[in-house]
KEMIMI-184599 format. One record per atom (N, C-alpha, C, O): z, x, y. Coordinates in steps of 0.001 Angstrom, whole numbers, padded with zeros to 6 digits, always signed. Last residue first. Layout:
BEGIN
ZXY/...
END
This chain:
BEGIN
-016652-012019-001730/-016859-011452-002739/-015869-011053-003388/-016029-010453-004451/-017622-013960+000712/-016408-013571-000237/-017045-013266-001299/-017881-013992-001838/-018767-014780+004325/-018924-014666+002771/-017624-013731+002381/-016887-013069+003111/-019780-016619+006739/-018115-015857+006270/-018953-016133+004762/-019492-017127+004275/-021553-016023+009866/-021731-016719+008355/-020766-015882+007525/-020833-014653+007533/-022394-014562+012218/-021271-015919+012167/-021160-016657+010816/-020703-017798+010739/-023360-012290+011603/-024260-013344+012325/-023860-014649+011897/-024533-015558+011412/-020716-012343+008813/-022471-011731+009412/-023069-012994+010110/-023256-014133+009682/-018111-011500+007732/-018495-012194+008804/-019728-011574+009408/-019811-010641+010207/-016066-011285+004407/-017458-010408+005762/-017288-011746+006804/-016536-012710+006666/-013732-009960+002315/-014497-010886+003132/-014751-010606+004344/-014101-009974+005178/-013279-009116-000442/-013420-009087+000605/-014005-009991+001415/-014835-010791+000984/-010018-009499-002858/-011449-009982-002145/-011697-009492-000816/-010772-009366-000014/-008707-007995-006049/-009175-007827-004347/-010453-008893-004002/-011494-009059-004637/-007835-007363-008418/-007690-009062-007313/-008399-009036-006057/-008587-009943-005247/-007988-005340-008757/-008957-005674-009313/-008732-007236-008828/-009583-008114-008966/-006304-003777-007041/-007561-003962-006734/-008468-004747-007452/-009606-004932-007019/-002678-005206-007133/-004607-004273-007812/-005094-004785-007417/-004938-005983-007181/-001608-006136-004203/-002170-006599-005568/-003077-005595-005936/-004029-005184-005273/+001209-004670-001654/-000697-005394-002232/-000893-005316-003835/-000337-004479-004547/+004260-004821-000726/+003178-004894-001970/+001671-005228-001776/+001290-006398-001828/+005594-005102+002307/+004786-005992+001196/+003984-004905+000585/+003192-004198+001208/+008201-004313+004558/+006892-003961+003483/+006559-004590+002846/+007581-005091+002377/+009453-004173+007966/+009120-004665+006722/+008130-004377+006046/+007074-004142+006635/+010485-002244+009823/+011085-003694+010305/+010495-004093+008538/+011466-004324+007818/+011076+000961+010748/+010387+000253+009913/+011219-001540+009579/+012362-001746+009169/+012213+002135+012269/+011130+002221+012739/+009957+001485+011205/+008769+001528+010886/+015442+002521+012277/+014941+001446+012860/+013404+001895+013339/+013198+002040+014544/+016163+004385+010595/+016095+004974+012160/+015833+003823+012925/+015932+003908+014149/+016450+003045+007997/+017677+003375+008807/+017308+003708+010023/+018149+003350+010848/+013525+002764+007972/+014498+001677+007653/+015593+001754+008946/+015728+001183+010029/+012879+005735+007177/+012455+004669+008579/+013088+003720+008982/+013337+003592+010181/+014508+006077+004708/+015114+006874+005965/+013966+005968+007522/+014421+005732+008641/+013296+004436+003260/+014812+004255+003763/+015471+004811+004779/+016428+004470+005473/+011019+005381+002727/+010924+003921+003280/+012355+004157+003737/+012448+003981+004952/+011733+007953+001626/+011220+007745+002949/+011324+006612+003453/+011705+006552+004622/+013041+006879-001012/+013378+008047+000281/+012721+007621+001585/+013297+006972+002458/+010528+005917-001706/+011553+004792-001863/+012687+005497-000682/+013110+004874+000292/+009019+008286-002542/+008241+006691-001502/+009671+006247-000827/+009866+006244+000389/+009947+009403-003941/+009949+010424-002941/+009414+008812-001874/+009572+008595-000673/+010560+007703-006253/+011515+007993-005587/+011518+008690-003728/+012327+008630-002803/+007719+007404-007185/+008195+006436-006423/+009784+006849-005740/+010121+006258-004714/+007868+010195-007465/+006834+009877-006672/+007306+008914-006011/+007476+008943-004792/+009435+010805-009649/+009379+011139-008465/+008324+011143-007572/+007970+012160-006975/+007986+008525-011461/+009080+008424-010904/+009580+009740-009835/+010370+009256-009025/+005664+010272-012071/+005430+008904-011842/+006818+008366-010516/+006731+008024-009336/+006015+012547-013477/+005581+011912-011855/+005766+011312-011325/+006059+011408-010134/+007340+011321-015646/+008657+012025-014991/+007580+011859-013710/+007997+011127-012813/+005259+009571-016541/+006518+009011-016269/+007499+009790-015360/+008269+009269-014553/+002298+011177-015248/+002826+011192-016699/+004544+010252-015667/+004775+010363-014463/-000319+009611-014154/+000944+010363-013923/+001334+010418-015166/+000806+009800-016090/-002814+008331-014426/-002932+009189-015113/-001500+010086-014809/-001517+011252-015203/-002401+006303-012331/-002454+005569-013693/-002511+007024-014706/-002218+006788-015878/-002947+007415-009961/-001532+007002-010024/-001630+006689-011976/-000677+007007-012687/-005353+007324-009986/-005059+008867-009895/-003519+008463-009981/-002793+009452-010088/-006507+005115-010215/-006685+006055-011412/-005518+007252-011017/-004951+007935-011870/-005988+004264-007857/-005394+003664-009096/-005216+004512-010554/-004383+004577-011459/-005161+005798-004913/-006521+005393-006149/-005332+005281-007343/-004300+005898-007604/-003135+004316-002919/-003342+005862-003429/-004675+005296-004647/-004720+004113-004982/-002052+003738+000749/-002504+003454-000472/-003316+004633-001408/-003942+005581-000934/-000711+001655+003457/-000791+003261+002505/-000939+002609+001288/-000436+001593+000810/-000564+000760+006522/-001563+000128+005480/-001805+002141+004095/-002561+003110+004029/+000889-000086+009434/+000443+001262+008546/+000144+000720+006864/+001104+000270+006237/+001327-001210+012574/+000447-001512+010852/+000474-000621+010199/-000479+000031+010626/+003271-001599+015044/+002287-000882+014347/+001630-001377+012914/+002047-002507+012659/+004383-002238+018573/+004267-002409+017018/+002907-001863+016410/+001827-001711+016982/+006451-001687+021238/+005157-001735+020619/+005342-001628+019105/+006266-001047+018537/
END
C-alpha cells in the first residue's frame, strides 16, 4: 500500500527565520527525508511552488472553475 503525505509550513513563518534557523531546519528536513529513503518508506519528493502560483480549482454542479 501507498501513501501521499503533502507537508507544508506558512510562508511567513519560514520567511521570518533568521539563516542559522533557517538551515537547521532544512537540515533537520533533509535528515529525515534520508532516514525514510534508507528504510525504504519513501519512494519520491517534489517541491510545490509559492503560493503565490497557486491555482485552485473547483468543480460545482459539474462546472470546473480556476482561480
Amino acid at each position: 500500500m501507498k501513501y501521499l503525505c503533502l507537508a507544508y509550513e506558512q510562508e511567513r513563518t519560514l520567511d521570518a527565520l533568521s539563516s542559522e534557523e533557517w538551515g537547521a531546519l532544512r537540515q533537520e528536513t533533509l535528515d529525515y527525508v534520508e532516514d525514510l529513503r534508507r528504510r525504504g518508506r519513501l519512494l519520491v519528493t517534489h517541491a510545490l511552488r509559492s503560493v503565490d502560483t497557486a491555482t485552485t480549482v473547483r468543480v460545482r454542479e459539474g462546472a470546473l472553475s480556476t482561480t
